[in-house]
C-alpha positions in Angstrom: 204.8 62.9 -26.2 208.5 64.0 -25.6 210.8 61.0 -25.0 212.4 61.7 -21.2 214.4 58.7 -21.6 217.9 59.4 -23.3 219.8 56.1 -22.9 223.3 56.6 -23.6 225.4 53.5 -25.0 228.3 52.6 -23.7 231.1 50.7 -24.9 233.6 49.2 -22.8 237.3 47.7 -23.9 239.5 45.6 -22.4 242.1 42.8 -23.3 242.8 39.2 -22.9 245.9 38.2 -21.1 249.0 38.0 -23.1 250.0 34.4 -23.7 252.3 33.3 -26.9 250.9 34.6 -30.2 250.7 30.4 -31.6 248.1 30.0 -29.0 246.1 32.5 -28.9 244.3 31.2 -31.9 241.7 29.8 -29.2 241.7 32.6 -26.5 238.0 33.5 -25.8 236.9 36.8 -24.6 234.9 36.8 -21.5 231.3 36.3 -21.1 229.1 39.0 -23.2 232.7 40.7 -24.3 232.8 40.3 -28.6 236.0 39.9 -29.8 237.1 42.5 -32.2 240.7 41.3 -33.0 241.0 38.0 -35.2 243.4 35.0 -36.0 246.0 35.2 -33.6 245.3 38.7 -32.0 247.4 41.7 -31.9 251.5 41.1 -30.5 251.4 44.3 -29.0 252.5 42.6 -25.1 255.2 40.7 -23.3 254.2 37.6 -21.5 256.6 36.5 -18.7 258.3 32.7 -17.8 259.8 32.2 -14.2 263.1 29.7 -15.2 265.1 29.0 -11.8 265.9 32.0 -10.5 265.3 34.2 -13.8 262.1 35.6 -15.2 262.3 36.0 -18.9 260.0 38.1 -21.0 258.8 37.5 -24.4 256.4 39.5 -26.7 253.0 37.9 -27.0 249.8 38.7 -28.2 246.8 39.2 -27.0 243.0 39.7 -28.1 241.0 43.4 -28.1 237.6 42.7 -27.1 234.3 45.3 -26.1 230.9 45.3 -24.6 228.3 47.3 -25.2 225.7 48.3 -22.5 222.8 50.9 -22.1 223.2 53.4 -19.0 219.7 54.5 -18.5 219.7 58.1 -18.3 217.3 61.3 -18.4 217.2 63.7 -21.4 218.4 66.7 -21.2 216.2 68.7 -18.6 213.9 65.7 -17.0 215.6 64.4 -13.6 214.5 61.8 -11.3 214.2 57.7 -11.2 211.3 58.1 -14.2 212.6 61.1 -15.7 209.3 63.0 -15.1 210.8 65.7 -13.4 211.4 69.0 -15.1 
């Protein structure tokens, strides 16, 4: 019995909004995202202020967090929705 079923794992990134670094002690990543940066996160951003007729930017930080997922897919040389095809 030769497994035709080759999931490959995939593992997608993405950030939380930049906010200032003292409160993003509580930031939460989204739904099913694990967060992967700690404490206050990682000041690697600029958040932006709107005072009057100025914006002002100041650095920020912001929190790293990924999700894995399986893609269902066929090994190599089966095809089709069952992988039964050779």
């Amino acid at each position: 019995q030769m497994k035709k079923q080759c999931d490959q794992k995939l593992l997608i990134r993405m950030k939380t909004e930049c906010v200032p670094c003292s409160l993003n002690l509580g930031t939460q990543c989204p739904a099913g995202y694990t967060k992967i940066t700690n404490g206050t996160g990682i000041p690697d951003c600029r958040y932006y202020l709107e005072i009057k007729t100025h914006t002002l930017s100041f650095p920020g930080c912001r929190h790293h967090c990924v999700k894995e997922f399986e893609q269902p897919e066929c090994c190599q040389g089966h095809w089709g929705p069952d992988c039964m095809g050779k």
